[in-house]
C-alpha positions as CSV (number, residue, x, y, z in Angstrom):
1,X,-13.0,21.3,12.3
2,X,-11.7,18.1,10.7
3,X,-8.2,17.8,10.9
4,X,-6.2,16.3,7.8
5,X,-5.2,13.6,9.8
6,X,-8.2,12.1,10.9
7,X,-9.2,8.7,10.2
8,X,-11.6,8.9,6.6
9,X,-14.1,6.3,7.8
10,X,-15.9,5.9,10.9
11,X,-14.1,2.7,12.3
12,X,-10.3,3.5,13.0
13,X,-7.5,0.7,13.4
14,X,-7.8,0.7,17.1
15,X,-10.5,-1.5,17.8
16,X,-10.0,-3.8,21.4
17,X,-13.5,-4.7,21.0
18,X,-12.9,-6.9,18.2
19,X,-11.3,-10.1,18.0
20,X,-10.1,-9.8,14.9
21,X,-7.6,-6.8,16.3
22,X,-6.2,-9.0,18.8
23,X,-5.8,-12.2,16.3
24,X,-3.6,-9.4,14.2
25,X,-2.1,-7.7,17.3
26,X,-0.9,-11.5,18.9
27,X,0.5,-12.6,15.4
28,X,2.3,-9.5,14.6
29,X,4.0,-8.8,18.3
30,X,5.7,-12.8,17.8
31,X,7.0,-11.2,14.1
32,X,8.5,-8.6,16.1
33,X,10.1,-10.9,18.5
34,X,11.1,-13.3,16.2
35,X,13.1,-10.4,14.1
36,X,14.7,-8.3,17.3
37,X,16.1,-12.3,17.7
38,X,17.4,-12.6,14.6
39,X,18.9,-8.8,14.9
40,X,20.0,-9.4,18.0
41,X,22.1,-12.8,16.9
42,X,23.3,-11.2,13.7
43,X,24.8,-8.7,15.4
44,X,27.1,-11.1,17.5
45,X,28.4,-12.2,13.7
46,X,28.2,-9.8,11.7
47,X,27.4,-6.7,13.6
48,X,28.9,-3.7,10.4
49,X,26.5,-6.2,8.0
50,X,23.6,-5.3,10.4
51,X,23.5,-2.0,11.1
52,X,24.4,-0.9,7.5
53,X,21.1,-3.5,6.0
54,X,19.0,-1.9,8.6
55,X,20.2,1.4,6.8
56,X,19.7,0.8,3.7
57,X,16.7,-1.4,3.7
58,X,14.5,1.4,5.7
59,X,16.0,3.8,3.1
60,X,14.9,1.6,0.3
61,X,11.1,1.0,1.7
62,X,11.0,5.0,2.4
63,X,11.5,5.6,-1.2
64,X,7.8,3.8,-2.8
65,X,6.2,5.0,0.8
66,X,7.3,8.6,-0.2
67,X,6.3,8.2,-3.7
68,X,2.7,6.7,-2.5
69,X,2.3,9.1,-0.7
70,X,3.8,12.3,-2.7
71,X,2.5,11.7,-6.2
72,X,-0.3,9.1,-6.3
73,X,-2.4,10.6,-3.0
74,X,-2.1,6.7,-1.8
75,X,-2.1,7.8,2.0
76,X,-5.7,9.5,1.6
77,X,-7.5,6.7,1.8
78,X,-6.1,5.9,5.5
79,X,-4.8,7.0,8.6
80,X,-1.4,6.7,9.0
81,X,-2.1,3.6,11.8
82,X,-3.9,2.0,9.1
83,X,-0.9,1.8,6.9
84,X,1.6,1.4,10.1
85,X,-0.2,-1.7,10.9
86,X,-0.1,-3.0,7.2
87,X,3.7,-2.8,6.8
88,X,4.4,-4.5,9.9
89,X,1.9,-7.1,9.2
90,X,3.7,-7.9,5.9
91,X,7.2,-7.4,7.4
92,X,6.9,-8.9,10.7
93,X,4.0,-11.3,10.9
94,X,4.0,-12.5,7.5
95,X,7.7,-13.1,7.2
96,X,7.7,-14.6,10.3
97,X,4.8,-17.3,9.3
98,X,5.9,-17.6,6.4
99,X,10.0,-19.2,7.6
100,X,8.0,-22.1,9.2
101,X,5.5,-22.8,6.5
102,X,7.7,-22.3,3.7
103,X,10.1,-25.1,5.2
104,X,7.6,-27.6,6.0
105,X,5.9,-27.3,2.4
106,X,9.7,-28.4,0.8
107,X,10.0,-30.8,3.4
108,X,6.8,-32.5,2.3
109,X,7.4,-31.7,-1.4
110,X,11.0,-33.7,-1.0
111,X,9.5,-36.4,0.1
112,X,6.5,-36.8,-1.7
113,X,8.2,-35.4,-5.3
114,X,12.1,-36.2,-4.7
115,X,14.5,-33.8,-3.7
116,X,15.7,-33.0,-7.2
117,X,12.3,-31.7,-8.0
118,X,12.1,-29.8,-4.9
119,X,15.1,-27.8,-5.3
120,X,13.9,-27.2,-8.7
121,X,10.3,-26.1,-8.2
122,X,10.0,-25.6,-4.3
123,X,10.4,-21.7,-4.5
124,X,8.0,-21.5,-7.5
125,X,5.1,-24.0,-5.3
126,X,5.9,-23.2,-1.1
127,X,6.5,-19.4,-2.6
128,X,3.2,-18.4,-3.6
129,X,1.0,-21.0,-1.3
130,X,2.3,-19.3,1.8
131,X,3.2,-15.9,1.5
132,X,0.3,-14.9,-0.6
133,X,-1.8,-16.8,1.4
134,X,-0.3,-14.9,4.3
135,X,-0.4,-11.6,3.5
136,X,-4.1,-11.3,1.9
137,X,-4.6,-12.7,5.4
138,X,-3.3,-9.4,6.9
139,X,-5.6,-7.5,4.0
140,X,-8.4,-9.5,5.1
141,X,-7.9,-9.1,9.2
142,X,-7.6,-4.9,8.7
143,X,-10.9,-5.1,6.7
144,X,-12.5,-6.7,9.7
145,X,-10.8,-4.5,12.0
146,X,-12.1,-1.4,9.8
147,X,-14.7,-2.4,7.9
148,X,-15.9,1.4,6.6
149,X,-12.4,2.1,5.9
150,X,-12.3,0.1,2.7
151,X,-15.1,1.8,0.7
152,X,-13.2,2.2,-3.0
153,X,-11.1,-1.3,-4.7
154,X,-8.1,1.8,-4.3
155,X,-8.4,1.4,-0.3
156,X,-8.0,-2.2,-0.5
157,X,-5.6,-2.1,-3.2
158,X,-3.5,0.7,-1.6
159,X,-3.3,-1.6,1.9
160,X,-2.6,-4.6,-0.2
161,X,0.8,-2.8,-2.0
162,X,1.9,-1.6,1.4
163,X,1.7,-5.0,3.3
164,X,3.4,-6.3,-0.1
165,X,6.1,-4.1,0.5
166,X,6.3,-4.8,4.5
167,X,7.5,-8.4,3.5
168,X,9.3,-7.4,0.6
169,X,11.8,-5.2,2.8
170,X,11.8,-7.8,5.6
171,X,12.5,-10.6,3.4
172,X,15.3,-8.3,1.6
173,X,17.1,-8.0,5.2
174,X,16.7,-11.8,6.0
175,X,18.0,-12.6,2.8
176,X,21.5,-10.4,3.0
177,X,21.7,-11.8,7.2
178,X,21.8,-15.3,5.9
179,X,24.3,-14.5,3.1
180,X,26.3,-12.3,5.2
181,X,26.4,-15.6,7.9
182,X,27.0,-18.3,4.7
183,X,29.9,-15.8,3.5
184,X,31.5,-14.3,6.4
185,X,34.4,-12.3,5.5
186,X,36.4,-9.1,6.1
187,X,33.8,-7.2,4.4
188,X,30.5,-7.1,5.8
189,X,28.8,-4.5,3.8
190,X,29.3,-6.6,0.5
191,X,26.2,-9.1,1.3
192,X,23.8,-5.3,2.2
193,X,25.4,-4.3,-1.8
194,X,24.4,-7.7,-3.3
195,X,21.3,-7.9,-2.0
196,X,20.4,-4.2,-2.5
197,X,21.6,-4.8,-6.6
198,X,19.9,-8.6,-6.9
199,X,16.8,-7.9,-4.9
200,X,16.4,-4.6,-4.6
201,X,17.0,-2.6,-8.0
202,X,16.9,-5.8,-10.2
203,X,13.4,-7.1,-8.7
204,X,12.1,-4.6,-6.5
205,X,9.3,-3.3,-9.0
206,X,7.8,-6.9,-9.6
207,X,7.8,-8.1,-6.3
208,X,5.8,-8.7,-3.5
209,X,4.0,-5.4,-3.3
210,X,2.7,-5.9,-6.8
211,X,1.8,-9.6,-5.9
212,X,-0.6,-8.4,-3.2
213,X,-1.7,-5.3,-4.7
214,X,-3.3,-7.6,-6.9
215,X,-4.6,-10.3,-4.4
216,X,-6.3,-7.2,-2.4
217,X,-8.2,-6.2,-5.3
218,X,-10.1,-9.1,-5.3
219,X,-10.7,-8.4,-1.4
220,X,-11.7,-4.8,-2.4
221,X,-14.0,-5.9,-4.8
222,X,-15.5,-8.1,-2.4
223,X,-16.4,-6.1,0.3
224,X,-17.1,-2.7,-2.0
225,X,-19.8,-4.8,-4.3
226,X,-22.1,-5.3,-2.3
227,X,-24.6,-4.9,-5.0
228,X,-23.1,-8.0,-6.9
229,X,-24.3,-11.4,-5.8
230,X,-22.1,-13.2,-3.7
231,X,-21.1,-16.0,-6.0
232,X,-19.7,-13.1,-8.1
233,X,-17.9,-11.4,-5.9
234,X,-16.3,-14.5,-4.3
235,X,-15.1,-15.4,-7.4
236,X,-13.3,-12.0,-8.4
237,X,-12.0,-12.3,-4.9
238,X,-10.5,-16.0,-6.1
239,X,-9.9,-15.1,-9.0
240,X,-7.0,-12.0,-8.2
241,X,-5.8,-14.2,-5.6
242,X,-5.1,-16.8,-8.1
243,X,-3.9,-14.3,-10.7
244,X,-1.2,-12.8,-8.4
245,X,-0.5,-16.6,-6.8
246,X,0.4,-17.2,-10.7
247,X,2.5,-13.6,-10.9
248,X,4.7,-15.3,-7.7
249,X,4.4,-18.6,-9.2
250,X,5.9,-17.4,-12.6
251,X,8.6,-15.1,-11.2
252,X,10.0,-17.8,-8.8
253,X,9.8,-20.8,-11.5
254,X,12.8,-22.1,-13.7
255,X,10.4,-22.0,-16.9
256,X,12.5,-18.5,-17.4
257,X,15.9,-18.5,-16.2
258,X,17.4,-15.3,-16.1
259,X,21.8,-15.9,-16.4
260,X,22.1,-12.5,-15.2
261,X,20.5,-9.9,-12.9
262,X,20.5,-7.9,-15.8
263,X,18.3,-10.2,-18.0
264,X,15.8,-9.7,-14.3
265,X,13.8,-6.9,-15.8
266,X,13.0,-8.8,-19.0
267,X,11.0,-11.5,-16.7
268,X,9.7,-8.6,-14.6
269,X,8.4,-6.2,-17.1
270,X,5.5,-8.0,-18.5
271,X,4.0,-9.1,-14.5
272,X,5.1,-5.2,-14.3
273,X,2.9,-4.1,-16.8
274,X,0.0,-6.6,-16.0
275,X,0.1,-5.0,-12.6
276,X,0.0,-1.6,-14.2
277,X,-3.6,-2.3,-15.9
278,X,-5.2,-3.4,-12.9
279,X,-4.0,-0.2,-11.3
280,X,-5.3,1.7,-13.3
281,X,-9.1,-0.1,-13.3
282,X,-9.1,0.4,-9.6
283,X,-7.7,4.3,-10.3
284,X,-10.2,4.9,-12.9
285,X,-13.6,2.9,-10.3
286,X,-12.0,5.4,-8.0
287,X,-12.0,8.4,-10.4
288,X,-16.0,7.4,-11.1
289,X,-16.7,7.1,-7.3
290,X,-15.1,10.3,-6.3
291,X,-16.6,12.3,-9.4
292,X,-20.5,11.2,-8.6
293,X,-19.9,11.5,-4.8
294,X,-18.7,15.1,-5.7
295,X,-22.0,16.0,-8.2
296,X,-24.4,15.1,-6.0
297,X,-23.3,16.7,-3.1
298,X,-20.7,19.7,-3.5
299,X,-21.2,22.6,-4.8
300,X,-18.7,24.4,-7.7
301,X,-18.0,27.2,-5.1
302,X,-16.3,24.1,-3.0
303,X,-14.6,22.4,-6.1
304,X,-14.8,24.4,-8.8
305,X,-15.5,22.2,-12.2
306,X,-11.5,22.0,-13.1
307,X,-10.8,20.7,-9.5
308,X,-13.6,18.3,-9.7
309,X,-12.1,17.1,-12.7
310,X,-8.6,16.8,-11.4
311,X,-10.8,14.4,-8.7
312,X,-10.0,11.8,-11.3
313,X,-6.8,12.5,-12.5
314,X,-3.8,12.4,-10.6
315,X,-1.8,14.2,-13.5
316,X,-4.2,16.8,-13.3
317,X,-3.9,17.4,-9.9
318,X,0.1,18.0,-9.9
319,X,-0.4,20.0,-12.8
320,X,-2.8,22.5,-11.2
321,X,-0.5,22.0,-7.8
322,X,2.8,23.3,-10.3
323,X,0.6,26.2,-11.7
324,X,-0.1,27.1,-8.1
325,X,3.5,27.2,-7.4
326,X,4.7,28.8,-10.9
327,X,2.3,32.0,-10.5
328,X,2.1,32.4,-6.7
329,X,5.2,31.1,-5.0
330,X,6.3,27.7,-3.0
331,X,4.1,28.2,0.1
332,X,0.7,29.0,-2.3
333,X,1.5,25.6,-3.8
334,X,1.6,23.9,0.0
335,X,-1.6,25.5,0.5
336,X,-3.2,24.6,-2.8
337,X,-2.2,21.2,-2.3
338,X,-3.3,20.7,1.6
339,X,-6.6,22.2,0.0
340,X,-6.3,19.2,-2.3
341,X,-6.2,17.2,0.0
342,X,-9.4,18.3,2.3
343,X,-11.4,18.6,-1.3
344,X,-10.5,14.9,-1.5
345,X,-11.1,14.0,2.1
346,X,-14.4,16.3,2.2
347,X,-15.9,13.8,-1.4
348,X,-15.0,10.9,0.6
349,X,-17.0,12.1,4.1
350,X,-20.2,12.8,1.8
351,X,-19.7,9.4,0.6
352,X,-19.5,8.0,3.9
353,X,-22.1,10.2,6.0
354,X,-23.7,12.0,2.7
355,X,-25.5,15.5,4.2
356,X,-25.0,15.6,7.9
357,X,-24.0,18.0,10.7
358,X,-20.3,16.3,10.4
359,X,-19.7,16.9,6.6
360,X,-21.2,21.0,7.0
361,X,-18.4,20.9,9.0
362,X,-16.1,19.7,6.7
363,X,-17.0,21.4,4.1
364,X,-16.4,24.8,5.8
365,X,-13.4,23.7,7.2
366,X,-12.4,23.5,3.0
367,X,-13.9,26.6,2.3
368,X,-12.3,28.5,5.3
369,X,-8.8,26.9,3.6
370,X,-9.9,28.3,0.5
371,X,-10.1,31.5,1.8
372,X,-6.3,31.4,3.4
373,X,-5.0,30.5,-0.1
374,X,-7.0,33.3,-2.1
375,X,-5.4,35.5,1.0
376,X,-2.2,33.9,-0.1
377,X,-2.7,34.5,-3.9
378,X,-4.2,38.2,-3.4
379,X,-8.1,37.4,-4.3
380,X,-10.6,38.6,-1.8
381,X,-13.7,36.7,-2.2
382,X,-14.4,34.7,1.0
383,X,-16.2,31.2,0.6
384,X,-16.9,31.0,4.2
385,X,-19.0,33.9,4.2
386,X,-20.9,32.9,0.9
387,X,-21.8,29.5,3.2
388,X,-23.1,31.7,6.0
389,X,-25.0,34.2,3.9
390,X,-26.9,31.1,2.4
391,X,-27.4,28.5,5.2
């Protein structure tokens, strides 16, 4: 049977065969050295400013994982390595790049353009140029390392957000570390508040995961079109790169000074809501995939037509989850939604393999679940014995 946890695609993230693996692997463990160093100094400081940012920073990047994972069936398109390997990338390697590239870019920019205009627009110009660069650069290196993992602009775009979020967190932690060091006083956790209030609450929605959300759309599009001709695709691919490099660009420039963290949101909400509407085009190219995948190869006794519906709608999906619950208890709602999730997993195996001994045994292995939950819910007709009466 196929377990939920499997990988979706034939390639998994382990692949030692490929250079591309060890190119990510070699960039990422000097990230992890370079942050145990900086913990490991900070803690001869500030030790109370440490452990309580640790805290509170892995609460923080819990929260969206949880909510990717909970509500918008994020994790689905993945392993679990998969997405490991894409936070630490963005937290670890990326970050880490990214200290040394950002400084010599607004060394050369004092130089060349004055210091004055340097302290003015460095963040704005070394901002976007390195750490977008850097983190598509993860996007890019998974692809390579799983190439049929990224089959939907959602797999690439769901990778994107949680390497965004990887350097986001990271970044957040060096940031309250440096002012805890700048400030040092009686009370250490005042920096880990500061930083959570400034950078966390008051920026956290339009920040680095929505950046390269977007840049990995263009990477999706890429590698998913292959029926487009090259010259189109690379320039998608350019052009989302450029479009979230401008999203940084903008949120890091002094055209809008905000006086207050409160005023924040006001900068924020329109890149928010940008960011929104290319979400949604990569939900709804999803939504189209997973619904023609599902007609041509499952049959209604598999998905019935309001679950092949819900395919495409992640509102309908909770909704028939919460009716689950309402008329036959908390663990038929479990069930129904662990059968959710192999009806989803089973669309995306035709799509990979289309009819083969691997997806029969898929799809029994969702209509065997099918049966447990009509056990659960009192009905008695048995989909795994209507697949053996007619194969």
């Amino acid at each position: 049977m196929t377990d939920s946890r499997y990988p979706i695609g034939v390639d998994g993230f382990y692949q030692p065969r490929r250079a591309a693996f060890w190119l990510f692997v070699l960039l990422l463990v000097n990230g992890i050295f370079s942050f145990a160093t900086e913990v490991y100094d900070g803690i001869q400081v500030v030790p109370t400013t440490i452990f309580v940012a640790l805290l509170v920073w892995s609460l923080y990047a819990a929260v969206p994982l949880w909510f990717f994972h909970r509500f918008l069936d994020l994790f689905t398109q993945h392993p679990a390595l998969g997405f490991v390997l894409a936070f630490a990338w963005g937290g670890f390697a990326a970050t880490y790049l990214a200290r040394a590239a950002n400084h010599a870019l607004l060394s050369i920019l004092a130089k060349t353009a004055g210091t004055d205009f340097a302290n003015e627009w460095g963040a704005a110009i070394a901002g976007p140029t390195t750490e977008e660069l850097l983190k598509v650069l993860g996007v890019i290196l998974l692809v390579l390392i799983a190439r049929t993992q990224f089959r939907t602009l959602l797999a690439a775009v769901s990778i994107g957000a949680v390497v965004g979020l990887g350097f986001q967190v990271i970044e957040d932690f060096d940031y309250t570390l440096n002012v805890a060091l700048a400030y040092p006083g009686p009370h250490e956790i005042v920096p880990v508040l500061q930083m959570l209030l400034a950078r966390g609450l008051a920026s956290g929605l339009w920040s680095h995961a929505l950046f390269t959300s977007i840049t990995a759309l263009g990477v999706g599009y890429f590698v998913t079109r292959r029926n487009k001709p090259f010259a189109v695709r690379l320039l998608v691919a350019v052009g989302c790169f450029l479009l979230g490099y401008a999203f940084h660009f903008f949120w890091n420039s002094p055209l809008l000074p905000a006086s207050s963290i409160f005023e924040l949101p006001l900068r924020g909400l329109p890149l928010l809501l940008l960011g929104a509407l290319l979400w949604r085009l990569a939900g709804k190219e999803e939504a189209s995939h997973l619904t023609a995948i599902a007609d041509a190869y499952v049959s209604d006794d598999v998905i019935t037509a309001e679950e092949r519906r819900a395919l495409a709608s992640l509102r309908l999906r909770r909704q028939l989850r919460r009716q689950a619950t309402k008329e036959h208890g908390r663990k038929a709602g479990r069930m129904y939604r662990e059968l959710q999730h192999r009806q989803l997993t089973l669309v995306m195996q035709y799509g990979q393999y289309g009819r083969s001994p691997r997806t029969e045994l898929d799809e029994l292995d969702v209509r065997i679940m099918k049966d447990r939950y009509r056990e659960v819910t009192g009905s008695t007709t048995s989909t795994a014995a209507h697949a053996g009466a007619t194969n």
